[in-house]
C-alpha positions in Angstrom: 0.0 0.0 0.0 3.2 2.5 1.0 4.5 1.8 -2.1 1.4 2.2 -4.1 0.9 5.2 -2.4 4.4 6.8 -3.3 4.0 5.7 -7.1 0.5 7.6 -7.1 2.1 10.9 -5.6 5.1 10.5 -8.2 2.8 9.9 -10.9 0.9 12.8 -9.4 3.7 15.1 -8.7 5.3 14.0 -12.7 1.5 15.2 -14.2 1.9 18.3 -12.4 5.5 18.8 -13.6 4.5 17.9 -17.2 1.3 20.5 -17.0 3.2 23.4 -15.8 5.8 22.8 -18.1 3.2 22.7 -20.9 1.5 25.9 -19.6 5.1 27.8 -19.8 6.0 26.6 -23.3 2.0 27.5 -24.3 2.4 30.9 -22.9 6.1 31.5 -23.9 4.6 30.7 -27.7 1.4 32.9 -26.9 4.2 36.1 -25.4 6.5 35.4 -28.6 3.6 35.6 -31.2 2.1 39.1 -29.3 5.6 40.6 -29.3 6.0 39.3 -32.9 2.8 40.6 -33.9 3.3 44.1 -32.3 7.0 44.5 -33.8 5.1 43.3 -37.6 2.4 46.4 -36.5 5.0 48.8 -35.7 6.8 47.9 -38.4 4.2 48.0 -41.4 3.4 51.5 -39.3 6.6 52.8 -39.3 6.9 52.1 -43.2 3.3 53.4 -44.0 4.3 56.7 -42.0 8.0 56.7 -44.0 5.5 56.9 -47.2 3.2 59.5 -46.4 6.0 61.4 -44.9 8.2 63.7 -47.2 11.8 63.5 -48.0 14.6 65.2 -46.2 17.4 66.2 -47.8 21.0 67.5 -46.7 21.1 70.8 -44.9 17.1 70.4 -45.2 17.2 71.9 -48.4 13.6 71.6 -50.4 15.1 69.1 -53.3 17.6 66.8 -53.8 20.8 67.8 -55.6 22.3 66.4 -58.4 25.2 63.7 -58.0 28.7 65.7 -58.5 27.1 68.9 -56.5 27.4 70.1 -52.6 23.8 70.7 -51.1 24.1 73.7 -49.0 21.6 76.0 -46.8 22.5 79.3 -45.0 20.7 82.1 -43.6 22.4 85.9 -42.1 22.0 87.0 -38.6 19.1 88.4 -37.0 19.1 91.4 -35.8 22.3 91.5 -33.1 20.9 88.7 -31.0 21.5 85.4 -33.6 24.3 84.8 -35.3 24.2 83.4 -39.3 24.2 79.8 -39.9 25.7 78.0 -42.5 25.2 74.0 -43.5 26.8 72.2 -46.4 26.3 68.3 -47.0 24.6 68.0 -43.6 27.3 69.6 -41.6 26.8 72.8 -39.8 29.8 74.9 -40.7 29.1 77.7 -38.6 26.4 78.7 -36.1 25.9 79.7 -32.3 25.6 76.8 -31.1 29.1 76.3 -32.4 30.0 79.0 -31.0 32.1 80.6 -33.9 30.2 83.3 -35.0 30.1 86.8 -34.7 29.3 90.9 -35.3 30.4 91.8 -38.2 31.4 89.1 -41.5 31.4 85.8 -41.2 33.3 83.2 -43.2 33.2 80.0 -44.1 35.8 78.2 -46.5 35.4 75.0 -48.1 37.6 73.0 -50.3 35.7 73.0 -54.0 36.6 69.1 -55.0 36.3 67.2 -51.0 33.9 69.7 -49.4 36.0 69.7 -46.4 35.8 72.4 -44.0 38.8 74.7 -44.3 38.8 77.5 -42.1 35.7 79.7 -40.3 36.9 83.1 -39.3 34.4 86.2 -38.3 35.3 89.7 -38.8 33.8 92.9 -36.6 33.6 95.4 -39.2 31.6 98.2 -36.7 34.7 98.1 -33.8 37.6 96.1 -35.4 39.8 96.5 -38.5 39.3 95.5 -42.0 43.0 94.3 -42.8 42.3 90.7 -41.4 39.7 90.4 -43.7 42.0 91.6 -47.2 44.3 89.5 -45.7 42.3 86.4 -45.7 41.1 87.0 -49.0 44.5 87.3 -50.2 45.2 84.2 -49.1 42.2 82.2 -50.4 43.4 79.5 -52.6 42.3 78.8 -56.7 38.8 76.4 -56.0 37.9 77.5 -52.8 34.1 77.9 -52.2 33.5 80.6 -50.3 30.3 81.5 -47.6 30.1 84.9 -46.1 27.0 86.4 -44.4 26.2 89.2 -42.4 25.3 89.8 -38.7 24.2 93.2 -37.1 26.6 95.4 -39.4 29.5 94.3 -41.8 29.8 97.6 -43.9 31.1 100.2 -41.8 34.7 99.6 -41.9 34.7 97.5 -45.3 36.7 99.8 -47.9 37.3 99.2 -51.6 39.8 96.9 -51.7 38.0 93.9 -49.8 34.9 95.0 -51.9 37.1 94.2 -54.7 38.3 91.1 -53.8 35.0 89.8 -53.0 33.6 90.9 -55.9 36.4 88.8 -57.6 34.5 85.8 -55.6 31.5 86.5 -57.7 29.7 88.8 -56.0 27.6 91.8 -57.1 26.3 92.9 -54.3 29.0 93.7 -52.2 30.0 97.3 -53.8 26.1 98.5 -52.0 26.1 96.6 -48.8 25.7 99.2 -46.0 25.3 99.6 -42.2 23.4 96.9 -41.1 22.4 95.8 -44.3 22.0 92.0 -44.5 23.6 90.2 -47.3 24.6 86.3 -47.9 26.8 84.9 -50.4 28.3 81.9 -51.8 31.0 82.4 -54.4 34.5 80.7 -55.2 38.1 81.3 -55.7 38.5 81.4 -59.5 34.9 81.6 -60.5 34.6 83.3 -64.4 30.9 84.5 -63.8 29.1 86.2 -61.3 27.6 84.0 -58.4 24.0 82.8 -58.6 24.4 82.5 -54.8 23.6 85.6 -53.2 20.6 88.0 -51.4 20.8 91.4 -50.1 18.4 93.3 -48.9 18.7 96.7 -47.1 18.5 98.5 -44.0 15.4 100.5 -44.1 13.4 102.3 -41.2 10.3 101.5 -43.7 10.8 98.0 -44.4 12.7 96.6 -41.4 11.2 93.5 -39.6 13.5 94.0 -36.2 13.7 97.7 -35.3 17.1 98.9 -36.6 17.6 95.8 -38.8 16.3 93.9 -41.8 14.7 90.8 -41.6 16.7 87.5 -41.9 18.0 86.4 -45.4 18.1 82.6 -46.0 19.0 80.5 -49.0 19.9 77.4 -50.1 21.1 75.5 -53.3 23.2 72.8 -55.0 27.1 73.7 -55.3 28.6 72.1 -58.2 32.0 70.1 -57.4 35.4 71.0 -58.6 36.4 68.0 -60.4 39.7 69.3 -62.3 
């Protein structure tokens, strides 16, 4: 009977054993299908969002550039309280929360064939000098694409001869630019036309959107890359 007994309460205890293993497993397989069927659900929503959502490009510019060109986006200073930012292939080149710009000219130097970031240097044209600025100019080499914009005033101590250098960059616009004026521009070392890359617009008691200042200027385009 004792051992009868103890072969009923292993049998018993076994049965036991084998039904909570096959309750595990069952809800294991039930756990793994939910997760599976909510990552398949966040999946096919995440690719039905991807199509109804629209395309970003580099910089955030509004259409793709062609292959063999630099995408690029920039926009002048506002008023004296934010700086100019400049972007080019996705990379900011020069902003405030990069802490490298300034009053006065900013600008931004790029290698025409790599893209690579040479140099960013910012001038104050209303309480500094203007000879760093010819002598940077100067010194920019044959393919160099050039950014400069504007922040609170770049005019005031700009004289003829970095107005003819930078007009040698491409620029137009630079022999009008005045106090306070906001002007961007993207030209090159080199270049045989005139930019298409650049906006001015002038300070005007009538037309400013900030008291004392323009509004901001912004642009953005497709660079084409130096390939000699």
């Amino acid at each position: 009977m004792v051992r009868a007994g103890g072969i009923l309460k292993l049998v018993a205890v076994v049965s036991v054993f084998i039904l909570a293993v096959f309750l595990a497993f069952e809800l294991l397989e039930i756990n793994m299908d939910f997760n599976l069927g909510n990552m398949f659900a966040r999946s096919m929503s995440a690719e039905e969002q991807s199509t109804q959502r629209p395309a970003r490009f580099k910089c955030g510019v509004s259409k793709q550039c062609p292959s063999n060109h630099f995408s690029f986006k920039m926009a002048s200073g506002a008023a004296s309280v934010v700086g100019p930012k400049i972007c080019l292939e996705d990379n900011i080149l020069m902003s405030g929360v990069k802490n490298n710009v300034g009053r006065g000219m900013n600008i931004a130097l790029v290698n025409g064939k790599s893209g690579q970031l040479l140099k960013t240097e910012f001038f104050d044209l209303w309480a500094g000098e203007v000879a760093p600025v010819i002598k940077l100019l100067k010194e920019i080499e044959l393919g160099t694409i050039v950014f400069m914009a504007t922040f609170d005033d770049s005019a005031t101590k700009l004289n003829d001869e970095a107005k003819a250098l930078i007009s040698e960059l491409g620029s137009t616009s630079i022999n009008i630019l005045g106090f306070r004026d906001n002007w961007i521009f993207v030209g090159g070392k080199g270049i045989k036309t005139k930019s298409p890359f650049e906006q001015y617009i002038k300070n005007s008691a009538e037309s400013n959107k900030y008291e004392g200042w323009p509004e901001v200027l912004e642009m953005e385009g497709c660079i084409p890359q130096r390939q000699d």
